[in-house]
C-alpha positions as CSV (number, residue, x, y, z in Angstrom):
1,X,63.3,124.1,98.9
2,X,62.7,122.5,95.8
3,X,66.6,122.5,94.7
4,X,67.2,121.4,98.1
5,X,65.6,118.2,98.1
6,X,66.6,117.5,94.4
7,X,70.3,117.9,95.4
8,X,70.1,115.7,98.8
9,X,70.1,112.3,96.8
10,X,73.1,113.8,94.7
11,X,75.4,114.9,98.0
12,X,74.1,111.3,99.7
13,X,75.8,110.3,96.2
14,X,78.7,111.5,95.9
15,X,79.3,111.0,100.0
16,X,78.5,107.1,98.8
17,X,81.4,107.4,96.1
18,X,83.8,109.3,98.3
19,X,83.6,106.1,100.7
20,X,84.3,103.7,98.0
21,X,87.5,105.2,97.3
22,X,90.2,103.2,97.0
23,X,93.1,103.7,99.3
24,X,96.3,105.6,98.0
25,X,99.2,103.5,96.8
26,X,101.8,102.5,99.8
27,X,105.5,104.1,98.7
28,X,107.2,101.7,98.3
29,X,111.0,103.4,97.7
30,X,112.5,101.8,100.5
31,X,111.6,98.7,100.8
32,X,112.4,97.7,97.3
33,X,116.1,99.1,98.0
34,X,116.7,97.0,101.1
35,X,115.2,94.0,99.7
36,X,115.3,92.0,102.8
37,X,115.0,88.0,102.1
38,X,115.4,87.3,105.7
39,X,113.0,88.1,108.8
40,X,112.7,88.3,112.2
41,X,109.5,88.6,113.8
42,X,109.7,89.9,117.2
43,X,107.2,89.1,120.3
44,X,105.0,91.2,119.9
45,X,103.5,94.0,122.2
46,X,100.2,93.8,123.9
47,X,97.8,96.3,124.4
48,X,94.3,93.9,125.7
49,X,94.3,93.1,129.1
50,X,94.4,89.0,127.6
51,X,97.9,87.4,128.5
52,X,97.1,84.9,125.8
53,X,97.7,87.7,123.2
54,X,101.2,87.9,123.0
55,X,101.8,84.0,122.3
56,X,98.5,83.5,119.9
57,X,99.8,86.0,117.7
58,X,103.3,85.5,117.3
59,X,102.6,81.6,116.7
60,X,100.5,82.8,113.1
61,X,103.1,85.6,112.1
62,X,105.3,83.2,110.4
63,X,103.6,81.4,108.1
64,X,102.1,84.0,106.3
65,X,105.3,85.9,106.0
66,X,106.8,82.3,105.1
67,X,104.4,81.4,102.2
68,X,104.8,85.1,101.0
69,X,108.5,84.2,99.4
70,X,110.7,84.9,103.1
71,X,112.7,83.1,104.9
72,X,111.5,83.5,108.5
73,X,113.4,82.8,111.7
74,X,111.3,80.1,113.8
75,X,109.0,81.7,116.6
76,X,110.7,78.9,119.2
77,X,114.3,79.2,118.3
78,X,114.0,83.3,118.5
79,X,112.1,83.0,122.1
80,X,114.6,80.9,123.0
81,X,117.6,83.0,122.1
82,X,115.9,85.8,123.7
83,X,115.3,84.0,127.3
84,X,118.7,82.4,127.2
85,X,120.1,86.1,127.2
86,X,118.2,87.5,129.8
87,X,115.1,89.2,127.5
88,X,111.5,87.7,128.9
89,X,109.2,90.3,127.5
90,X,107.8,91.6,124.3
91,X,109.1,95.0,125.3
92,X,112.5,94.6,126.6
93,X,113.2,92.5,123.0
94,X,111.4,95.2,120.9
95,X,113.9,97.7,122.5
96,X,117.1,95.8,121.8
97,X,119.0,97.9,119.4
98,X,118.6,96.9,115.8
99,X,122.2,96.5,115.6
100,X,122.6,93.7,117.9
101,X,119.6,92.4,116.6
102,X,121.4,91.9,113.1
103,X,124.4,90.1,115.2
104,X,123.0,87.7,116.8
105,X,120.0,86.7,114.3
106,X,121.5,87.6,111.0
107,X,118.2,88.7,109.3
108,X,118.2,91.6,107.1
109,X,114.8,93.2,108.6
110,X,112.6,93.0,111.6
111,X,108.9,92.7,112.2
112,X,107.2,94.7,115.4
113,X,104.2,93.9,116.4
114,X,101.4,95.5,118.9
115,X,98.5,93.9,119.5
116,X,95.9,96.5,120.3
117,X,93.0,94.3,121.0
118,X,92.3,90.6,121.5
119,X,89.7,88.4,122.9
120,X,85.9,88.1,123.4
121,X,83.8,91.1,124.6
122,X,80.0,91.0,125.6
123,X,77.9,93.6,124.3
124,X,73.9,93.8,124.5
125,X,72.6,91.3,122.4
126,X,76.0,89.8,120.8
127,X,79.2,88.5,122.2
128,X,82.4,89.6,119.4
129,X,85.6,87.7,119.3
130,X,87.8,90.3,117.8
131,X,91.8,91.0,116.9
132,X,93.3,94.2,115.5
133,X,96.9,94.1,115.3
134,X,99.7,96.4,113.6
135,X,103.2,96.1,112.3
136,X,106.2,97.8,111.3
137,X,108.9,96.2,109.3
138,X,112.2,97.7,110.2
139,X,115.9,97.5,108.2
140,X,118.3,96.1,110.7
141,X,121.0,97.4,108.8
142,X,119.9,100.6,108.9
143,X,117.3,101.1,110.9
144,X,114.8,102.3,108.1
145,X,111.1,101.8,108.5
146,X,110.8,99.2,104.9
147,X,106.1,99.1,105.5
148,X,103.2,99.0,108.3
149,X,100.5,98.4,108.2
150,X,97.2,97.0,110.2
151,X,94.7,94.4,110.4
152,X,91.4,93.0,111.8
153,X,89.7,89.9,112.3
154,X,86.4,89.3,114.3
155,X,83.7,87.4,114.6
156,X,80.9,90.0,114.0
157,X,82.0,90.2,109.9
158,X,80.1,86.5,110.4
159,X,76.5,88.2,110.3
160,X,75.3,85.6,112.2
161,X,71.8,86.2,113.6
162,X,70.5,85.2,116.9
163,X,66.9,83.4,117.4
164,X,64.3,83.3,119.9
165,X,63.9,87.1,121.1
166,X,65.6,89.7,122.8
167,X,65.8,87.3,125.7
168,X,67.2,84.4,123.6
169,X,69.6,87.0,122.1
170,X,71.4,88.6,125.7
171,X,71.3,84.6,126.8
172,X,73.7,84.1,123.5
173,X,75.7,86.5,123.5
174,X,76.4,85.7,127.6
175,X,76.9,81.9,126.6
176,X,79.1,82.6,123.6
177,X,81.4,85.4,125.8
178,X,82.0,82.4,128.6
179,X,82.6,79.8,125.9
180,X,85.3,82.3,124.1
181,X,87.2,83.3,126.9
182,X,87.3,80.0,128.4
183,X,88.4,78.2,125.3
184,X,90.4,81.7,123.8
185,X,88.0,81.5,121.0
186,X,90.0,84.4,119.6
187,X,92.8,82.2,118.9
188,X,91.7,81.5,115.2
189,X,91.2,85.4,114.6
190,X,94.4,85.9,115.4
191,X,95.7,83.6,112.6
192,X,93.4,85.7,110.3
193,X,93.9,89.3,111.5
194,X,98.0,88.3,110.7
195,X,97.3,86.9,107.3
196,X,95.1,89.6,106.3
197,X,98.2,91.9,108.0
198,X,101.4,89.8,106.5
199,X,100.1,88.1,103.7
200,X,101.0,88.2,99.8
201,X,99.8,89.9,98.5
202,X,97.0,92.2,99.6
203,X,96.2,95.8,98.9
204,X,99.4,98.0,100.6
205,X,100.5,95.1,102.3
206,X,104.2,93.6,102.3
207,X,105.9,93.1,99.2
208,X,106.3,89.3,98.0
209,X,110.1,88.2,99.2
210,X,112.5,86.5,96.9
211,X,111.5,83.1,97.2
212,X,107.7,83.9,95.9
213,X,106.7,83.4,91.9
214,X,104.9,86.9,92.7
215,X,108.3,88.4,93.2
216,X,108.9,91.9,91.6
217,X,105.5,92.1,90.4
218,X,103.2,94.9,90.8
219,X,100.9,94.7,94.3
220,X,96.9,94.3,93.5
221,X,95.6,97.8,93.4
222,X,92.4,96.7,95.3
């Protein structure tokens, strides 16, 4: 019993340490062949029940990829190419063939998006405003997957603390839900969750293009 009890704070230990393990290195093989300069960002796919989603998160994609050394075709000029040829939603463009893709846009890789949850959800005593979103970066002339990856942003990593009682805390948390979904409060997550997601550089995220001083370096290891 003795050696038992001795040995719990070692396992709690060395669970503690496996935790803090640092994730494995992304293979990056193919994506520094292809070195795409140019991107397109498609609309991206929504899984949340919030028709906001779509729009919200393909208005941030750009900029981070943008600021990250890429040249990025403009959100408005791709929607509008899209809708002029018949293509009004996320899926029908994410299925065009990457072929005709790379003829019509001329950009060396594409970016798919799926937004698997967006907006403001009521719980007990709190109300979270919360994005997750994933991409995939494909070779148009190719079709090879270049990265993914995925991303979060919510209000909750805030660790803001309610005051006046249980009761003051379920009143917040129903005030703060009605105020987020009536103002799409999870509009400025959105911009966060994509440059935590697309940004240069971050751990495993997408290589620095060829317009960024960061440009063949090596990516942070943590």
């Amino acid at each position: 019993m003795n050696r038992l009890i001795l040995s719990l704070p070692v396992l709690a230990g060395l669970a503690l340490a496996g935790c803090a393990t640092p994730p494995a290195p992304y293979d990056y093989t193919a994506f520094q062949r292809a070195k795409p300069a140019s991107l397109l960002v498609m609309p991206p796919l929504n899984e949340s029940p919030e028709v906001k989603a779509t729009p919200s998160v393909w208005s941030h994609s750009t900029r981070p990829l943008a600021e990250g050394g890429y040249y990025v075709l403009p959100v408005t000029l791709v929607d509008e190419t899209l809708r002029s040829n018949g293509v009004h939603s996320a899926a029908e463009a994410q299925g065009i063939p990457y072929t005709k893709l790379r003829e019509v846009f001329g950009a060396d890789a594409a970016v798919y998006l799926k937004i698997n949850r967006y907006g403001t959800s009521y719980k007990l005593i709190d109300s979270e405003n919360r994005v997750d979103v994933e991409a995939r970066i494909i070779d148009l002339r190719d079709g090879q997957l270049l990265w993914s990856g995925s991303a979060f942003a919510s209000s909750a990593e805030q660790n803001q603390q309610s005051q006046g009682g249980l009761v003051g805390m379920l009143v917040t948390a129903l005030v703060k839900q009605i105020i987020g979904t009536a103002t799409d409060a999870a509009y400025n997550y959105a911009g966060t969750a994509q440059a935590r997601l697309l940004g240069v550089p971050r751990v495993n995220g997408v290589l620095p293009g060829p317009r960024s001083p960061l440009h063949g370096q090596p990516m942070p290891a943590r």
